[in-house]
Backbone as CSV, one residue per row, in Angstrom:
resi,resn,N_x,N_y,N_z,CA_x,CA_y,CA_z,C_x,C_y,C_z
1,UNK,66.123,12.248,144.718,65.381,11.043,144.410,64.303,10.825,145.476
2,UNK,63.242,10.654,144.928,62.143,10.073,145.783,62.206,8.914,146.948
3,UNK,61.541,8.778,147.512,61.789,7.344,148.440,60.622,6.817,149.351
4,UNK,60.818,5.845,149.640,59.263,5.081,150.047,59.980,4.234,151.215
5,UNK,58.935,3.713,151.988,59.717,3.020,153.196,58.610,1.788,153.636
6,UNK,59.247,0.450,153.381,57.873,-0.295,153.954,58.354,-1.095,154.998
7,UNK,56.393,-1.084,155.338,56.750,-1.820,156.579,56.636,-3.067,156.692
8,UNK,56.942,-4.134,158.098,56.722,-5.424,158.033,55.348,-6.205,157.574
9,UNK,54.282,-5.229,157.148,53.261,-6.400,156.768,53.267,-6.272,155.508
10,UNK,53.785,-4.892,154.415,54.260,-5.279,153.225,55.492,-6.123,153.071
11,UNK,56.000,-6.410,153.495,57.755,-7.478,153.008,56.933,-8.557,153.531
12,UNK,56.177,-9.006,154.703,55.418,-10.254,154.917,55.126,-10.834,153.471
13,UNK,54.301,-9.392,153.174,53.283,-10.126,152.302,53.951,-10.228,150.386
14,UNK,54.905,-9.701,150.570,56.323,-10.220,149.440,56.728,-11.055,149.751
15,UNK,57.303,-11.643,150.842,57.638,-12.460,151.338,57.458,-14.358,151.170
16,UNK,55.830,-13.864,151.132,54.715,-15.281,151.825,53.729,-15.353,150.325
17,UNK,53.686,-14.039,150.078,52.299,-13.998,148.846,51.071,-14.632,149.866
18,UNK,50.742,-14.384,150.901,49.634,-14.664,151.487,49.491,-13.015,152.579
19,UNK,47.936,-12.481,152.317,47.221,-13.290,151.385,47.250,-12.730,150.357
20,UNK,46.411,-13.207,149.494,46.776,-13.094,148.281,46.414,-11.743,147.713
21,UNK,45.327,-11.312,148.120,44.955,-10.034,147.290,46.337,-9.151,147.530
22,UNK,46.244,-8.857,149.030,47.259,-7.994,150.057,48.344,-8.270,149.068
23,UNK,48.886,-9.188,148.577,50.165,-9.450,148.062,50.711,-9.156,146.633
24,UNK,49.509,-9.406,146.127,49.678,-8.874,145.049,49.641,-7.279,144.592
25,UNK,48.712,-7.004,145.418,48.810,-5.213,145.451,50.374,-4.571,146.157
26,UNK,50.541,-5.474,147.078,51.678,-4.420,147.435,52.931,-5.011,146.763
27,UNK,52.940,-6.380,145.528,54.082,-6.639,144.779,54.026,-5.558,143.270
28,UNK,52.439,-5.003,142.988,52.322,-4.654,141.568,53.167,-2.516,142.622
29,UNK,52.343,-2.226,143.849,52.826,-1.266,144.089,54.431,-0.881,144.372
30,UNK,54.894,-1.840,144.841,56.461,-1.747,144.874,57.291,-2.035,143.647
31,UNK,56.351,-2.668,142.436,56.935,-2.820,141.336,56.840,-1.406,140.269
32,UNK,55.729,-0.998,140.557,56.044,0.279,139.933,56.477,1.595,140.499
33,UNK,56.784,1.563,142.116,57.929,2.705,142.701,59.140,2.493,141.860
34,UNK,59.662,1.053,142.076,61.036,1.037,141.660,61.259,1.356,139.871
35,UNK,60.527,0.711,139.053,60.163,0.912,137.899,60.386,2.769,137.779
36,UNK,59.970,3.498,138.284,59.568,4.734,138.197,60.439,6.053,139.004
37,UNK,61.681,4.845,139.352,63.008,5.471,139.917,63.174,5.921,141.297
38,UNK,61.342,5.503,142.032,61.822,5.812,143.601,62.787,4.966,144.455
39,UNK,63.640,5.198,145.401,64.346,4.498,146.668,63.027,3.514,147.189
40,UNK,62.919,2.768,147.268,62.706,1.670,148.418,63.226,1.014,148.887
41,UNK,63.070,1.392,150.140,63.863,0.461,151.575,62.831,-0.071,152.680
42,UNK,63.696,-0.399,153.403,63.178,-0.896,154.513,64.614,-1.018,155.926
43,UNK,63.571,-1.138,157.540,64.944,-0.332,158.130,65.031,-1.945,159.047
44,UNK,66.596,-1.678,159.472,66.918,-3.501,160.450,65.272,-3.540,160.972
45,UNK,64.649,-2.866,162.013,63.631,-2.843,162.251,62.383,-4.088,161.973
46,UNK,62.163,-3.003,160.517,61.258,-4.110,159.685,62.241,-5.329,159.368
47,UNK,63.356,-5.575,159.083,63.650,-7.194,158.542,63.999,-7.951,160.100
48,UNK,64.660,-7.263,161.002,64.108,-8.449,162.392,62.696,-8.897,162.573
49,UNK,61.859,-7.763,162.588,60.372,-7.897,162.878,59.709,-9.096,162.102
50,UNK,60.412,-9.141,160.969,59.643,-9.792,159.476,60.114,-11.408,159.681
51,UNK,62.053,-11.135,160.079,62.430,-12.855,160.823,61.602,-13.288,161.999
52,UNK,61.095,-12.879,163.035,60.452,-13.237,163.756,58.954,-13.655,163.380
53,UNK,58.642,-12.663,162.379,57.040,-13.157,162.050,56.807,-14.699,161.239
54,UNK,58.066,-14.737,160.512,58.263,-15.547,159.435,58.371,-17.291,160.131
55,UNK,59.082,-17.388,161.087,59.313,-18.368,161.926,58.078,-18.805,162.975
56,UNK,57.481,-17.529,163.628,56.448,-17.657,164.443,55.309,-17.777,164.420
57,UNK,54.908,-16.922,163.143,53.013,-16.994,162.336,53.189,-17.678,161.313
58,UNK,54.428,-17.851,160.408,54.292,-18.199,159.002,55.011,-19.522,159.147
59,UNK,55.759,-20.057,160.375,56.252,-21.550,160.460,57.421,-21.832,159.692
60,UNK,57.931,-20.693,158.669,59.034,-21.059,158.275,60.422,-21.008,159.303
61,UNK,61.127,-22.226,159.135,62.488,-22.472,159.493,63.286,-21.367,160.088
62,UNK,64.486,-21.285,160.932,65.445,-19.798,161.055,66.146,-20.194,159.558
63,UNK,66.440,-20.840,159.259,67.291,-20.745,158.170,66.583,-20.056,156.794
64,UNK,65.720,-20.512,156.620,64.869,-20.431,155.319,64.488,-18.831,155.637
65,UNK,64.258,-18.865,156.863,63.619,-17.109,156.762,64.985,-16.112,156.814
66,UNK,65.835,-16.628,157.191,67.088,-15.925,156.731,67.954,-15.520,155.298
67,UNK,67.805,-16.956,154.775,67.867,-16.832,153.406,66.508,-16.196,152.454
68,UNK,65.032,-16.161,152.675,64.508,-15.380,152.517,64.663,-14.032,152.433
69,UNK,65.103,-13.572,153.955,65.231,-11.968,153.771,66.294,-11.666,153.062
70,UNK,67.721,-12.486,153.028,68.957,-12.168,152.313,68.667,-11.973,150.900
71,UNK,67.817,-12.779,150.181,67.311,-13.039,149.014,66.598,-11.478,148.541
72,UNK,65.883,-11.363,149.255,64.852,-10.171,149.589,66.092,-9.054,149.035
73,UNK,66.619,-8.837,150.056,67.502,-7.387,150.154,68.451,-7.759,148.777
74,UNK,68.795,-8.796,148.666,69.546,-8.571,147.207,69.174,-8.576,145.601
75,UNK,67.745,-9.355,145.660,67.373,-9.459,144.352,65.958,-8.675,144.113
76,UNK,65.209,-7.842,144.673,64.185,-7.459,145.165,64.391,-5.917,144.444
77,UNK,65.555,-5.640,144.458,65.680,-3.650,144.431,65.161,-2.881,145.491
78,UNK,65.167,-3.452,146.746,64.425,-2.830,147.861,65.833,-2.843,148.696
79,UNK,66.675,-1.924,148.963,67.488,-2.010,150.238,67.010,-1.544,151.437
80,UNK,68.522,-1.490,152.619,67.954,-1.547,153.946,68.949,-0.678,154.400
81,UNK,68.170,0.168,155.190,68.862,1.769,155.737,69.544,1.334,156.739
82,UNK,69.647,-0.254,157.075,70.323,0.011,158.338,71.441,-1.302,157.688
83,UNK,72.238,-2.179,158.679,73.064,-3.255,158.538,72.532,-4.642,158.316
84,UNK,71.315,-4.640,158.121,71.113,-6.242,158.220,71.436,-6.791,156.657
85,UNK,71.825,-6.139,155.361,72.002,-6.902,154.926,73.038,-6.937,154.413
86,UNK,74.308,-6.407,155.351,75.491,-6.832,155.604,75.553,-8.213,156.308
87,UNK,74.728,-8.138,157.604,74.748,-8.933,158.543,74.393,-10.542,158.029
88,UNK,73.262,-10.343,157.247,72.598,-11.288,156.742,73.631,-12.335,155.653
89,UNK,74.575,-11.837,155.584,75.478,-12.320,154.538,76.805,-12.761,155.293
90,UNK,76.357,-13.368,156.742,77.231,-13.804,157.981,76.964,-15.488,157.194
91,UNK,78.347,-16.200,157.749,78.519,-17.610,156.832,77.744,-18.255,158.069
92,UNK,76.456,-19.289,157.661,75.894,-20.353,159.084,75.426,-19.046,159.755
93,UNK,74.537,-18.446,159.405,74.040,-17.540,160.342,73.082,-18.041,161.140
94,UNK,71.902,-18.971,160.724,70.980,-19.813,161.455,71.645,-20.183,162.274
95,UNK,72.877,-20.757,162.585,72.918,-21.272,164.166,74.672,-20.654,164.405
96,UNK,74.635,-19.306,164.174,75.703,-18.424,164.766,75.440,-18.141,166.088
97,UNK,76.625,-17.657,166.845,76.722,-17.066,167.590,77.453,-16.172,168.169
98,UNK,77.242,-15.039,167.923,75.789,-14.358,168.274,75.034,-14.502,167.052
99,UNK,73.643,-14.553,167.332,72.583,-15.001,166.484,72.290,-13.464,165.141
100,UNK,71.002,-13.565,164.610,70.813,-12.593,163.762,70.126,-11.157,164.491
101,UNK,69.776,-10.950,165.517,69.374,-10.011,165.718,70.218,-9.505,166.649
102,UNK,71.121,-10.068,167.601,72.336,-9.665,168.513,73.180,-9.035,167.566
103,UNK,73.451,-9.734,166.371,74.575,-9.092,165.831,73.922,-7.308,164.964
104,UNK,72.830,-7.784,164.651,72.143,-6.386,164.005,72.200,-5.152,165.231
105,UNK,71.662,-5.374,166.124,72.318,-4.600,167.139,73.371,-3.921,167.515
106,UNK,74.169,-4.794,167.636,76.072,-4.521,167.693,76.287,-3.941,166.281
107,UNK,76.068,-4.523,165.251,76.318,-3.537,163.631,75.702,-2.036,164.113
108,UNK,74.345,-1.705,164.490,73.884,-0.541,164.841,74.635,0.556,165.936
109,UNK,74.908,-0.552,167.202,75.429,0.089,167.769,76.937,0.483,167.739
110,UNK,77.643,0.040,166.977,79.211,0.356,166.430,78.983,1.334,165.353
111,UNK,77.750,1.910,165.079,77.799,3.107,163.854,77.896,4.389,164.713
112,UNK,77.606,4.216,166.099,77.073,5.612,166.785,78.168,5.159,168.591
113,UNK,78.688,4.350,168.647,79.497,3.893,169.784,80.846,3.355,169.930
114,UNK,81.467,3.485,170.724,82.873,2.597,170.871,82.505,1.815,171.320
115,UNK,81.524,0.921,172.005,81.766,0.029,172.886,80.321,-0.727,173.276
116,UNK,80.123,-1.945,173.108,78.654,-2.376,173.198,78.819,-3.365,174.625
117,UNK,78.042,-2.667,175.743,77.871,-3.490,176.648,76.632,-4.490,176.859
118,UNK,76.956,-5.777,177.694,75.969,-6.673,177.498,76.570,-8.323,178.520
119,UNK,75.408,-8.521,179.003,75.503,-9.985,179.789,75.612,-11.015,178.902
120,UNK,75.020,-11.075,177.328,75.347,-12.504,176.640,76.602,-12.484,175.742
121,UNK,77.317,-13.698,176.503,78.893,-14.128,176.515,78.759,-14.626,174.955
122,UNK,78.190,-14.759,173.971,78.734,-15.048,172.637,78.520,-13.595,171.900
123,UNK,78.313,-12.850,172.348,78.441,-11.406,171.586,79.905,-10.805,171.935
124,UNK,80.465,-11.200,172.992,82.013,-10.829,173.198,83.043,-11.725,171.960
125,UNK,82.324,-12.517,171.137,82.799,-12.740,170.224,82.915,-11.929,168.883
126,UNK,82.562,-10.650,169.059,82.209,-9.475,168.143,83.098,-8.220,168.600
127,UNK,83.678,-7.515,167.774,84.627,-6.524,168.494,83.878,-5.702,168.862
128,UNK,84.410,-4.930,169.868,83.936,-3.633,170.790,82.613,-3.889,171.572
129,UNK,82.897,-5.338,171.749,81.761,-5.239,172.989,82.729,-6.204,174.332
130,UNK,82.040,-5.600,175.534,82.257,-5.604,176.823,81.464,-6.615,177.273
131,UNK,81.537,-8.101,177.520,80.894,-8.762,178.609,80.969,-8.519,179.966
132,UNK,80.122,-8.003,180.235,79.886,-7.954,182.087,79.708,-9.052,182.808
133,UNK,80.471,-9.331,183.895,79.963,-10.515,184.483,78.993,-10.025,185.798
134,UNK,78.345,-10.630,187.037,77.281,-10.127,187.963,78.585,-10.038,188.744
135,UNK,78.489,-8.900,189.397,79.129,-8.500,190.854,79.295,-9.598,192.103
């Protein structure tokens, strides 16, 4: 099977529909990959990149841009090569802790590790990680 991979200023611009031309071209182009039986995805990468843009340039909410991307990865036909939209489907994720991109991390790094080390004390709320305290 074929496959395509986009990046954060196409899912922006699915996302936002701004602007508009940009948006519509890359909703009619991703509509006829999938239509036409290619894979489209996108990797944790692009959907952290895309929560951060979404909150910071585009002013939407943590919550709303969370449920955005969740929305995204499930009703869209576009999946994600990596864990976020396992992650994304965390209950109260807007004000979890560990937050949405700590935990995408730790999902990543438990595919390839035993053991995730780290100084922030609400990620020891996640198995196989090690809080360090300072010497």
């Amino acid at each position: 099977m074929k496959s395509v991979g986009l990046d954060t200023s196409i899912v922006l611009r699915l996302l936002t529909g701004t602007p508009t031309g940009q948006a519509h071209r890359a909703l009619a182009e991703v509509t006829q990959r999938l239509s036409s039986g290619v894979r489209v995805s996108v990797s944790d990468l692009v959907v952290s990149e895309a929560y951060f843009a979404l909150q910071h340039h585009y002013g939407v909410p943590k919550a709303e841009a969370l449920r955005l991307l969740a929305t995204f990865l499930t009703q869209s036909g576009v999946t994600c090569t990596g864990a976020a939209g396992a992650v994304l489907t965390t209950p109260s994720l807007a004000t979890a802790k560990p937050g949405f991109v700590d935990r995408l991390i730790h999902a990543d790094t438990m595919r390839s590790a035993d053991e995730l080390l780290t100084f922030e004390t609400a990620a020891g709320r996640l198995t196989g990680v090690r809080v360090l305290t300072e010497a």
